[in-house]
Every structure is written in structure tokens, then in C-alpha cells.
KOLSE-146654 format. One record per residue: residue in three letters; x, y, z of N, C-alpha, C in turn. Coordinates in steps of 0.001 Angstrom, whole numbers, plus 500000, padded with zeros to 6 digits. Example, Ala and Ser with C-alpha at 12.3 -4.5 7.8 and 13.67 -1.06 7.14 Angstrom:
<pts>
ALA513190494310507800512300495500507800513200496700507800SER512850497750507080513670498940507140512900500030507870
</pts>
This chain:
<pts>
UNK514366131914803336513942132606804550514746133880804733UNK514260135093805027514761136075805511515623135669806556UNK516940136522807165518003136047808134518323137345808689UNK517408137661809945518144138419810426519509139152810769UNK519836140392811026520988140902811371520887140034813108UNK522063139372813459522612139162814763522959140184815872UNK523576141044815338523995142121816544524617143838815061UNK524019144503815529524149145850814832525895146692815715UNK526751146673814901528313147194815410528289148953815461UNK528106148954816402528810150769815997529821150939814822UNK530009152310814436531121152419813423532601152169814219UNK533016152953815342533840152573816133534634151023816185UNK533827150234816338533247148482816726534308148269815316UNK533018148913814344533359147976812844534952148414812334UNK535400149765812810536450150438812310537667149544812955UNK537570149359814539538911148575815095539116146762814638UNK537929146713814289537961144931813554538678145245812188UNK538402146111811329538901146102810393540585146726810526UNK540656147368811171542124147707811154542762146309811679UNK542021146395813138543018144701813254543049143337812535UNK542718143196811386542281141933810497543165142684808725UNK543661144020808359544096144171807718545801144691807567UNK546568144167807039547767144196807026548424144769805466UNK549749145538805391550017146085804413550517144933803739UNK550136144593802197551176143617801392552679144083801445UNK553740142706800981554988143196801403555691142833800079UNK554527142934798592555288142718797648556243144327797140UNK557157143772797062557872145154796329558145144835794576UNK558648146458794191558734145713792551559802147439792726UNK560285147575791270561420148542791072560778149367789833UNK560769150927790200560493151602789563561014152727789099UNK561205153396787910561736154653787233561430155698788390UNK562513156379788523561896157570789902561024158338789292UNK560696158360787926559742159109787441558679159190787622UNK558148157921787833556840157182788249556677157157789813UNK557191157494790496557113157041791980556784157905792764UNK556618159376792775556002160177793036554282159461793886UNK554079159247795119553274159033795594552981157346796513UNK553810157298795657554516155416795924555374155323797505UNK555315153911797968555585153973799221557331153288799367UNK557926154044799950559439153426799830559262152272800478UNK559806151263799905560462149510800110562165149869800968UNK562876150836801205563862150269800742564618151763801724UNK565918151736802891566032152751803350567015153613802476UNK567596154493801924568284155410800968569436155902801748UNK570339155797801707571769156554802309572777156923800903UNK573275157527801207573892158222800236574849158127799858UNK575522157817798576576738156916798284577554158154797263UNK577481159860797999577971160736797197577735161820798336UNK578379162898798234578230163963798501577158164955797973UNK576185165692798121575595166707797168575529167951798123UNK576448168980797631576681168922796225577741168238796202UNK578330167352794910579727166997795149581292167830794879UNK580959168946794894582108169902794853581538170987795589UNK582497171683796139581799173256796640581568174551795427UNK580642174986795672579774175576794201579433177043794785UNK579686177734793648579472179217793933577836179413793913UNK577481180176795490576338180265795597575540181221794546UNK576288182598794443575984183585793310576861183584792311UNK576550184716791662576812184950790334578507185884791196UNK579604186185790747580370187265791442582009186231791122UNK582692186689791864584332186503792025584797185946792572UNK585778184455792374586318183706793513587313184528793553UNK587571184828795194588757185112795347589299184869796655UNK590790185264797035591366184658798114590481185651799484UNK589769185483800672589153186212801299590173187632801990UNK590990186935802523591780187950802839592270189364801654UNK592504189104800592592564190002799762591264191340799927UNK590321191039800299589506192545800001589080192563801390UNK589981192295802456589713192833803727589919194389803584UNK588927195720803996589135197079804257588730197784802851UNK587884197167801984587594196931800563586290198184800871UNK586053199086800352585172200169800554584952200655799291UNK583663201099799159582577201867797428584416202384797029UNK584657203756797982585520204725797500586985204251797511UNK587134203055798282588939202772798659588585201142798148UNK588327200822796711588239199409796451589444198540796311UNK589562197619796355590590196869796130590675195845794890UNK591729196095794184591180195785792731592694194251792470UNK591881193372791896592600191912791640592511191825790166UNK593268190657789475593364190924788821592308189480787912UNK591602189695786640590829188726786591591403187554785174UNK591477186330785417592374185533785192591538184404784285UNK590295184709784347588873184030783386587988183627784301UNK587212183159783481585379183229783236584800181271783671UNK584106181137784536583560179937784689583097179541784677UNK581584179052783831580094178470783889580130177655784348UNK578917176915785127578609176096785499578450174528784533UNK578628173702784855579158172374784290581279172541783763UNK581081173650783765582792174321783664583689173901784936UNK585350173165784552585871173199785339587503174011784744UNK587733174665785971588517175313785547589962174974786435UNK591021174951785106592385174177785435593535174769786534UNK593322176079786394594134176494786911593771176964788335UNK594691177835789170594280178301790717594391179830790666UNK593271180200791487593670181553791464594613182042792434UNK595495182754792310596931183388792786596692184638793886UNK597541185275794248597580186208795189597557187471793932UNK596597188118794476595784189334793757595306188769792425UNK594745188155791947593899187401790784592295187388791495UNK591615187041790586589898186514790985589629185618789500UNK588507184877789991588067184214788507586715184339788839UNK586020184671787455584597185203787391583899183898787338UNK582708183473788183582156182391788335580572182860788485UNK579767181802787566578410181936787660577983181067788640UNK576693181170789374575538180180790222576204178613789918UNK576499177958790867576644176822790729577815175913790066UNK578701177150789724579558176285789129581004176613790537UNK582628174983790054582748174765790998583861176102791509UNK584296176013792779585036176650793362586748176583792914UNK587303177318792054588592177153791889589546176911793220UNK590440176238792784591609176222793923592508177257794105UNK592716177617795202593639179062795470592489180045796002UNK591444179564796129590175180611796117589285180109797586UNK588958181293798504587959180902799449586708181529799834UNK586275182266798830585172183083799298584664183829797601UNK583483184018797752583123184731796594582463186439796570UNK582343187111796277582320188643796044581010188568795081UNK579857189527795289579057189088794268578917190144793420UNK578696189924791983578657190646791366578139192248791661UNK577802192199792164576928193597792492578086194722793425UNK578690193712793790579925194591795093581090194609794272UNK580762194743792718582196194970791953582294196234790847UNK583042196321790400583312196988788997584148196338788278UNK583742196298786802585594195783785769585465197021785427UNK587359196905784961587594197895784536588774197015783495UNK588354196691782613589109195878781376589742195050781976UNK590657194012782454590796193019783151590774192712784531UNK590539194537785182590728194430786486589607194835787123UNK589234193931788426588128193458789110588172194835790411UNK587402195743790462587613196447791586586646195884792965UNK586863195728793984585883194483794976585929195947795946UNK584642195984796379584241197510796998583186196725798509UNK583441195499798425583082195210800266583711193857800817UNK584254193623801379584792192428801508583855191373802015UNK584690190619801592583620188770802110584782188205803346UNK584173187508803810585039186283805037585031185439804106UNK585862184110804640586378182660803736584977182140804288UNK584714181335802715583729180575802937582328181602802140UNK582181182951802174581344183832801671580882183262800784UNK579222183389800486578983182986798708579273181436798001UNK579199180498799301579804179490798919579298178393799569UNK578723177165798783578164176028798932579297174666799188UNK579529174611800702580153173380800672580220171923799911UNK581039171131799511580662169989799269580239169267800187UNK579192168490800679578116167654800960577329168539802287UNK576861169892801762576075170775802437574862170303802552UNK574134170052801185572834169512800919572491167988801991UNK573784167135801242573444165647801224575489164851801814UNK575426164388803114576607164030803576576672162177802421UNK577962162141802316578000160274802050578138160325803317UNK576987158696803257576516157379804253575564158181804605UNK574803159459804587574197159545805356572422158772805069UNK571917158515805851570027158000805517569480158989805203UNK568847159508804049567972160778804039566597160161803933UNK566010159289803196565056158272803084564830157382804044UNK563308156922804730563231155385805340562434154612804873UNK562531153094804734561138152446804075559932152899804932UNK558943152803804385557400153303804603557181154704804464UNK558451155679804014557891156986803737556844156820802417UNK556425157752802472555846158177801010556364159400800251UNK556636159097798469557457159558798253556614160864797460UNK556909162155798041556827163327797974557744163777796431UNK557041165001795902557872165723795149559532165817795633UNK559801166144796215560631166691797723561832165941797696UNK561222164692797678561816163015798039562255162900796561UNK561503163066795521561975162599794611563157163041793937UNK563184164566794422564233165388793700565750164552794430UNK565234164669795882566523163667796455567009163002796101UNK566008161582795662566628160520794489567891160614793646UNK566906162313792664567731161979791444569224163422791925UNK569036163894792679569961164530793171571558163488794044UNK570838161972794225571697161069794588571961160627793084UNK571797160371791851571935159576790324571119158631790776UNK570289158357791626569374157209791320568033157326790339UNK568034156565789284567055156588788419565976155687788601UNK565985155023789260565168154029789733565087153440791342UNK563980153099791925563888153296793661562867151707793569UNK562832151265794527562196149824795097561095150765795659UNK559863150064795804558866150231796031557502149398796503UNK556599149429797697555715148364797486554739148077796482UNK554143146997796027553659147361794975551976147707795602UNK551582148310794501549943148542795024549402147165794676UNK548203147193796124547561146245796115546604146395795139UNK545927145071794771544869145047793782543983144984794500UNK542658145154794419541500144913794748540349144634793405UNK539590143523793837538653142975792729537152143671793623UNK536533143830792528535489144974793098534389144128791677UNK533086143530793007532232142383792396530567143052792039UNK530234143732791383528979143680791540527959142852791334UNK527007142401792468526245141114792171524564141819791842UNK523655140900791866522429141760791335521587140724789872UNK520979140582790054519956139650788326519713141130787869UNK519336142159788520518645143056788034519869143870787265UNK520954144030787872522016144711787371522834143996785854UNK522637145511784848523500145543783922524318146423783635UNK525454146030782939526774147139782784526262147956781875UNK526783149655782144526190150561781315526549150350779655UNK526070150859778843525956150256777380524964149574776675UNK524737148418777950523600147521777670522730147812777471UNK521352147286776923520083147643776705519232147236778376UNK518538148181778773517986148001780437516519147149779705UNK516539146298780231515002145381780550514082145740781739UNK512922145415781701511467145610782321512280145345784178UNK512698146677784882512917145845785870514607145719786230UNK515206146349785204517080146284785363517189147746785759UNK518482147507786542518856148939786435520463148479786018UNK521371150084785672522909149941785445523749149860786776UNK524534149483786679525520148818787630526231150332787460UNK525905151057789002526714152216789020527830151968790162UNK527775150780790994528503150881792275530261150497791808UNK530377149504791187531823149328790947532662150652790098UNK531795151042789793532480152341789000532580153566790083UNK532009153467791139532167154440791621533603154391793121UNK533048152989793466534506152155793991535484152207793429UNK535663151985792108536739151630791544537239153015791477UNK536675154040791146537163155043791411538028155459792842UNK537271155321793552537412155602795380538979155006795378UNK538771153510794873540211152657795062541397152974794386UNK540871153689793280542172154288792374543033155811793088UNK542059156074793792542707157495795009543246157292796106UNK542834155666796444543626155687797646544576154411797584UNK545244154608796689546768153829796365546560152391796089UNK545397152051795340545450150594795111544827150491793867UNK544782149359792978544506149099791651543165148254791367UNK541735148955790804540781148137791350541156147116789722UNK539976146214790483539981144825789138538639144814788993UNK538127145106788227536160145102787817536283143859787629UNK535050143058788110534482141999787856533248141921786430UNK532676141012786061531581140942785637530411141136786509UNK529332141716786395528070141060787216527788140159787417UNK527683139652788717527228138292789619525938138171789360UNK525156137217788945523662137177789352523396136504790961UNK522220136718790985521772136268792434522090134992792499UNK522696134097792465522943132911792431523753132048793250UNK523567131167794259524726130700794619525886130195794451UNK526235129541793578527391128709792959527750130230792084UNK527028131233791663527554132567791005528562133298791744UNK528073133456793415528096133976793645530071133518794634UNK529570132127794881530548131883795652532133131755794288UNK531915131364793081532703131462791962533321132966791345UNK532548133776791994533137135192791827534007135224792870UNK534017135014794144534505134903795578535812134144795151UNK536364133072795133537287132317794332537885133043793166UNK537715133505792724537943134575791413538319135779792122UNK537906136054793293538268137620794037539319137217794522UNK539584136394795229540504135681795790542254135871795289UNK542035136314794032543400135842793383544152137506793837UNK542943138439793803543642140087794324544156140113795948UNK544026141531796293544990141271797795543376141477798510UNK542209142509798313541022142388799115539876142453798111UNK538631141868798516537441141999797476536687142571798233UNK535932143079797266534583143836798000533439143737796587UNK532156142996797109531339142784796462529975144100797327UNK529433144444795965528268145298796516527045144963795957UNK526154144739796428524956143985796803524604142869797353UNK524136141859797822523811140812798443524613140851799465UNK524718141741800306524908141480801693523854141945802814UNK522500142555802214521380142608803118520685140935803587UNK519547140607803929519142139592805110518196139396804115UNK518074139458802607516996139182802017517001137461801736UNK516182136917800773516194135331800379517499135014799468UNK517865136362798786518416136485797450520192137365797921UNK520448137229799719521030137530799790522220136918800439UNK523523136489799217523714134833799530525212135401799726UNK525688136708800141527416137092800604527781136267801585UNK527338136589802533527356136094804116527610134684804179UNK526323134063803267526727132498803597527927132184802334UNK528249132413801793529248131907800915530753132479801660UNK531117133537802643531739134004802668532057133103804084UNK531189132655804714530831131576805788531650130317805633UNK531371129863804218531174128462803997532982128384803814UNK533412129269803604535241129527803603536283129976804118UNK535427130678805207536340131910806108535346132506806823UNK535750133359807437534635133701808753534055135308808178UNK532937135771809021532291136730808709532925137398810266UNK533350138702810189533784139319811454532394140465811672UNK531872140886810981530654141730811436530030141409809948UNK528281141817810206527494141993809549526507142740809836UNK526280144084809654525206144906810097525607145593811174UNK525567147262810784526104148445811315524890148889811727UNK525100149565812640524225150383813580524576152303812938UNK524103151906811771524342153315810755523710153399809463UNK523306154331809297522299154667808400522740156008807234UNK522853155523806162522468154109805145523798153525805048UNK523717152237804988524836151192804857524290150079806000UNK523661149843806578523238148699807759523756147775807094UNK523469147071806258523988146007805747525251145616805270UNK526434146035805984527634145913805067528235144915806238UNK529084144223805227529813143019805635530887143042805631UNK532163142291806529533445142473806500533642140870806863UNK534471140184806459535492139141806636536317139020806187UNK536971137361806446538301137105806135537969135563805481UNK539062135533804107538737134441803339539904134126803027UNK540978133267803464542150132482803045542989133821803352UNK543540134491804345543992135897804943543911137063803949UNK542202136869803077542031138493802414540865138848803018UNK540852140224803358539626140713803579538793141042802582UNK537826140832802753536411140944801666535334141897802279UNK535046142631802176533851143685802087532562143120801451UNK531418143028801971530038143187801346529909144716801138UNK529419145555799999529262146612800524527258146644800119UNK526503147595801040525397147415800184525171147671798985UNK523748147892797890523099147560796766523226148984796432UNK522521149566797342522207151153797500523534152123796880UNK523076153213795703524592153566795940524798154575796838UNK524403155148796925524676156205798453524853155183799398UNK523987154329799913524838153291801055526072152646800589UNK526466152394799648527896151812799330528477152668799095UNK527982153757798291529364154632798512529530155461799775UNK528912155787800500528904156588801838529970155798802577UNK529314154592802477530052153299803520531278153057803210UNK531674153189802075532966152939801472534002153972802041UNK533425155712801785534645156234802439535050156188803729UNK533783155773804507534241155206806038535079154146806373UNK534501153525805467535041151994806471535945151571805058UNK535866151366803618536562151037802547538229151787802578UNK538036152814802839539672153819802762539887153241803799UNK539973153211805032540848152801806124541461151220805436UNK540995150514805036541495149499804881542299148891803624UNK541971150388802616542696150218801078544060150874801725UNK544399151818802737545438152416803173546308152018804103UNK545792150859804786546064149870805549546916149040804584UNK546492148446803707546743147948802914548084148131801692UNK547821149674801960548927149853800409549847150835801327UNK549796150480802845550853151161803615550640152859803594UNK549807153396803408549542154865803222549134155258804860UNK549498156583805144548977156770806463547287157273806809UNK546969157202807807544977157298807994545231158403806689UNK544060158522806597543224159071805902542569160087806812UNK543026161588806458542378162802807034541861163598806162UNK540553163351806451539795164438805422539367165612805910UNK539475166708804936538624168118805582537664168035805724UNK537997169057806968536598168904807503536147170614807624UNK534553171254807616534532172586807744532821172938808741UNK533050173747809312531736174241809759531154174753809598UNK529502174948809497528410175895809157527312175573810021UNK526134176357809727524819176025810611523853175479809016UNK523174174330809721521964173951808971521191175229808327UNK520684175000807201519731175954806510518618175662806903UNK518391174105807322516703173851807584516864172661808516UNK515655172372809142515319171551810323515484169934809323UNK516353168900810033516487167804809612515595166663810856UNK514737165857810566514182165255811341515252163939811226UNK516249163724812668517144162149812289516410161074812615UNK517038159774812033516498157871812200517092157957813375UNK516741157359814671516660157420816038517022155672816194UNK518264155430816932518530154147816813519628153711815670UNK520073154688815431521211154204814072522031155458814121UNK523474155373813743524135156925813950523948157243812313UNK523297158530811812523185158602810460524008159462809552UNK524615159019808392525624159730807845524498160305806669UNK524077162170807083523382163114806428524809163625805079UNK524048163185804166525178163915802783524232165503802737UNK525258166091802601524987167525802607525690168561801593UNK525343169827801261525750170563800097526327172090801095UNK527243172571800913527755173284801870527988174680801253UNK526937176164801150527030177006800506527131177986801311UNK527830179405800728528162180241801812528052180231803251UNK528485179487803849528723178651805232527355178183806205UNK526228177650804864525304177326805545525586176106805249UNK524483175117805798524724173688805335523241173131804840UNK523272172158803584521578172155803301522042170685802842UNK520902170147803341520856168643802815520624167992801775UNK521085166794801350521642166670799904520837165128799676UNK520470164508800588520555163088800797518720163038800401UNK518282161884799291517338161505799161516930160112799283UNK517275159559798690517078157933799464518573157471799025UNK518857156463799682519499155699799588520153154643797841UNK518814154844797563519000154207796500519488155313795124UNK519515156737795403519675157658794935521103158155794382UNK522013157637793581522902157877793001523794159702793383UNK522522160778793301522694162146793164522434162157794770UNK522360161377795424522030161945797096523904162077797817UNK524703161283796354525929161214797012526890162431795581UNK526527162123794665526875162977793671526840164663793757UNK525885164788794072525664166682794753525506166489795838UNK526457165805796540526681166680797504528303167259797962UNK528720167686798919530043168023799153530781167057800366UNK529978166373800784530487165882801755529382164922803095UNK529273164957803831528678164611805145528727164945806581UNK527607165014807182527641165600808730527246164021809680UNK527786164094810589526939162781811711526260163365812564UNK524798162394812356523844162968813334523679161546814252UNK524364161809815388524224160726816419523123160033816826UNK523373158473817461522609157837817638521199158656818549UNK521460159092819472520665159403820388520163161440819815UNK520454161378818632519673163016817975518423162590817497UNK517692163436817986516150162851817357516168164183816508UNK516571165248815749516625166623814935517775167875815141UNK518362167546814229518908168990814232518058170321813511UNK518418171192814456517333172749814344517805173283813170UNK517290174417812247517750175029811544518591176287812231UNK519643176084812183520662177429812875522137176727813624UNK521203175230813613522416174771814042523666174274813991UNK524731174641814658526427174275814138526878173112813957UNK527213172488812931527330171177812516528530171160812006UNK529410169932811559530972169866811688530361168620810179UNK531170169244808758530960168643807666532241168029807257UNK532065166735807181533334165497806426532916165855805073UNK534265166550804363534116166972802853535009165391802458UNK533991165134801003534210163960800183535643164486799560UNK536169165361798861537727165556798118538121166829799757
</pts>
């Protein structure tokens, strides 16, 4: 028997059930800071060093005592005497003295006897002797030790995300390796008799299984690790044995059999173990998508359609892969233009129009549902509200870009 939809959820509706029913995993694991670039800190970072850990010549130029080239002028220079040469990773043994300088490159450390540096440019040699033609104050030209980075201090907190930025921090502390949560898995089910994996030979009546590939994609961008399934056939005991099998990741999401057809057996299998929290959106295309909870994982129906599963996915699928792998919302660009042409909207459903966005017009992209290229060319999506019966051609519309 066909089984009606019960009650149709706004997106709103469906969006706060799913945030409140999904929680971040709290497995951590330890990783090369090499790799972690994008990864979510486990773990708060304080600093068990100074950086820099010596005070380091900011330029290239002359340590010398500051007071020495006080009244130091182009024509009336004051000339020290130069006592050697210092590269950086260079430490040098001795101190510089009253009227001495020691020649020091970028970064290397600050001799003792010395408080300020002179930069090359405000000097002359003249065979060992340094003529200094503007004076510096103590401290001039010069990188304290723990300027950058104090010891004890927290520069890191768990739940950041770790930035280029962050990472240099790391290894600017000697840490080669950082704790981390791990990404969640997600098992991603496509069900279907008609559906075969691409490669295969298509029969009288099959089509290829484009939806997990296009999920699995989606899931690999937003910080989690998908797990492809095999194809489910329409089957019950198929269907609920994939479910058990999804089970073992942190959320599943099966796409197809969650419409109200004879052959559409998500709902009740997802029933028979854990509860169904919505079924059927008041949004167009995707009506049929499903959300519950099965032994504390959330599971997704997504629809058959791939424009309805994938449309539906960046709505309602990212909030909850990011939820999940601790990442913050998800803000996508967004840009404005006027329609190129008159769109007649579905009246009674809020509809997500995929659209192609060219020199700041906007032209519609969306052919059916079942249409692979209605989501492929396009750039993104506009919402045309429940209560729009047409947007005009001219008119200003606000576009959710897909990247």
C-alpha cells in the first residue's frame, strides 16, 4: 500500500531537529602536524618555551652598546670598532665591549655587552671600523626573547580549527605532532533494483547509481570520511541489513526508498529500531527525505532523485556532517542578480530553483528532478517561498552558490 506523508516540516522545523539530535564524536587520535592543517584541535596548547627563544636581530646591521652612537650624524659619525661577523643559527662567544660592534644578520642571536642594533644602511666600513651615522635607543632592531610566544602561555584551544597560521605555531613550539578529533565516518547506502554501479552493463530499465558518488563527495568537503556501500535492492531484510551494516560508522544516509511508494521500505526499517524524527519536507525537490535516530546515530533517507538528494544534502546533510566533525555552520556565498526570465513557482512547498549566474543576471538551471545536469550546471540556488506563485523577469533574487 502506498503510505502517506503524515505532516510536511518546513526547512526551519527539519534544520532545529537535526541540530538537536546531532552531537560531535569525541574520538581523538594523534597526528604529524603535517597532516593537520584543517583538523579540529582535541587538546589546549600552552607553551613550554619561549619564541623566539633568544632575543634576535630584527635586521641585517650592528650590535652595539646604544648609548655609544648617541649624536651619531651622515657628517659627524661615530665610528666602533668591529670585532666579527654573526649568521644566524651562529652563536657568538664573546661580548661586545665599549666602542666595539659585531656584524649580525636577520635573526641571528643578540651578543652580550650589546643593546640595540644599527642597520646596515645607517653605516659605512672602513676596513675594521664601523662608522654609525644615526643612532638607535636600547632595544632598536631587536626581537625580544618570548616576543612572539611567552612560556605557559595558551596560544591554542580545543575545538579550534587548525589554520595554516596555527600550524606554523605548532612547529614554532617543536611540536611535531598535535591530538586531534578524529573524522567521523559516514556510510552512504544507495538502495534501488533498478540501480547499478557505473562500469556495469545497464539492463532494459537500470539506471547508474550517481547519488553516493556525489555525497560522498559533499562528505569528503565537509570534514568527514564517506564509506560507499554496495547497492541495496528494494528489499526488506536488504534493506534493513544494510542499516545494521551502517550502523558500525558515526551517521548513515541511504538515498532512495524514502518516498511513500510500495517499494519504499527506509521508514519502516528505520522504525522497527529507532525512531523516525521527520519524514517529508514541505520543499521542493527533496519532499521525501528522512531523518532519524538508530542506537544514538543519525541516519538520513535522502531522496532517489539526484537533484533532490543532492540539493537536499547541502541543506540539511552539511549542517549535520559539521555538527558532527565539530566544524563551525557552514556559510556559503551568497551573490545577487535579477532573473533573466519569468519563473512560474510550485505553490505550497518552499522551492529550491538551481540556477546559472552570468554577468549578474540569473537564469535557471533546474529541469526535473531526476536530472543529474539540473544540479551539475548550475552555480548554485535561489528560494522561492512558500507563498510565491512567480518570480518576474527583472527581478532581484539572493543566489546560495554551491563552492
Amino acid at each position: 500500500m502506498m503510505r502517506p506523508f503524515k505532516r510536511l516540516l518546513s526547512r526551519e522545523e527539519a534544520l532545529a531537529i537535526i541540530s538537536a539530535n546531532v552531537r560531535r564524536i569525541e574520538r581523538v587520535e594523534r597526528i604529524p602536524i603535517e597532516a593537520s592543517a584543517g583538523r579540529v584541535l582535541a587538546e589546549d596548547i600552552s607553551a613550554d618555551l619561549n619564541v623566539p627563544p633568544f632575543s634576535r636581530a630584527a635586521m641585517d646591521g650592528y650590535a652595539v652598546r646604544a648609548e655609544e652612537t648617541y649624536g651619531a650624524a651622515t657628517y659627524a659619525p661615530k665610528r666602533l670598532r668591529l670585532i666579527g661577523r654573526q649568521n644566524a643559527g651562529e652563536w657568538f662567544e664573546g661580548e661586545v665591549g665599549q666602542g666595539e660592534c659585531l656584524e649580525v644578520a636577520t635573526g641571528s642571536p643578540i651578543p652580550r655587552g650589546s643593546d640595540a642594533v644599527v642597520p646596515m644602511e645607517y653605516t659605512g666600513l672602513i676596513g675594521d671600523i664601523v662608522e654609525v651615522r644615526r643612532p638607535v635607543h636600547p632595544g632598536a632592531n631587536i626581537s625580544p626573547e618570548g616576543e612572539d610566544i611567552k612560556m605557559g602561555e595558551t596560544i591554542l584551544r580545543r575545538g579550534e580549527i587548525l589554520t595554516p597560521g596555527k600550524v606554523g605555531a605548532l612547529a614554532a613550539l617543536g611540536r611535531d605532532s598535535i591530538l586531534v578529533y578524529s573524522k567521523p565516518n559516514v556510510a552512504v547506502i544507495p538502495t534501488g533494483s533498478e540501480v547499478r554501479p557505473p562500469g556495469s552493463p545497464l539492463g532494459r530499465g537500470e539506471v547508474y547509481d550517481t547519488n553516493s558518488y556525489t555525497l560522498s563527495a559533499l562528505i569528503s568537503a565537509h570534514g568527514c570520511v564517506p564509506k560507499r556501500l554496495q547497492v541495496v535492492p528494494d528489499e526488506p531484510e536488504a534493506i534493513r541489513a544494510a542499516l545494521r551494516m551502517g550502523l558500525d560508522q558515526d551517521l548513515v544516509v541511504f538515498t532512495g526508498g524514502s518516498s511513500v511508494g510500495t517499494r519504499d521500505l527506509l521508514a519502516e526499517a528505520v522504525e522497527e529500531v529507532g525512531r523516525v524524527l521527520f519524514h517529508g519536507l514541505q520543499v521542493k525537490p527533496g519532499k521525501p527525505t528522512l531523518f532519524g535516530i538508530v542506537e544514538d546515530k543519525p541516519v538520513f533517507g535522502m531522496p532517489g532523485y539526484p537533484t533532490s538528494c543532492l540539493s537536499n544534502a547541502y541543506i540539511f546533510l552539511i549542517p549535520a556532517l559539521r555538527i558532527l566533525a565539530g566544524l563551525p555552520p557552514y556559510e556559503p556565498r551568497r551573490v545577487r542578480g535579477r532573473m533573466a526570465e519569468r519563473v512560474v513557482a510550485s505553490t505550497g512547498r518552499e522551492q529550491f530553483l538551481t540556477v546559472r549566474v552570468r554577468d549578474g543576471l540569473i537564469y535557471p538551471a533546474f529541469k526535473e528532478s531526476g536530472a543529474i545536469t539540473s544540479i551539475a550546471q548550475a552555480d548554485g540556488y535561489t528560494i522561492i517561498p512558500i507563498n510565491a506563485d512567480v518570480i518576474e523577469e527583472g527581478e532581484e533574487v539572493t543566489v546560495t552558490l554551491f563552492e
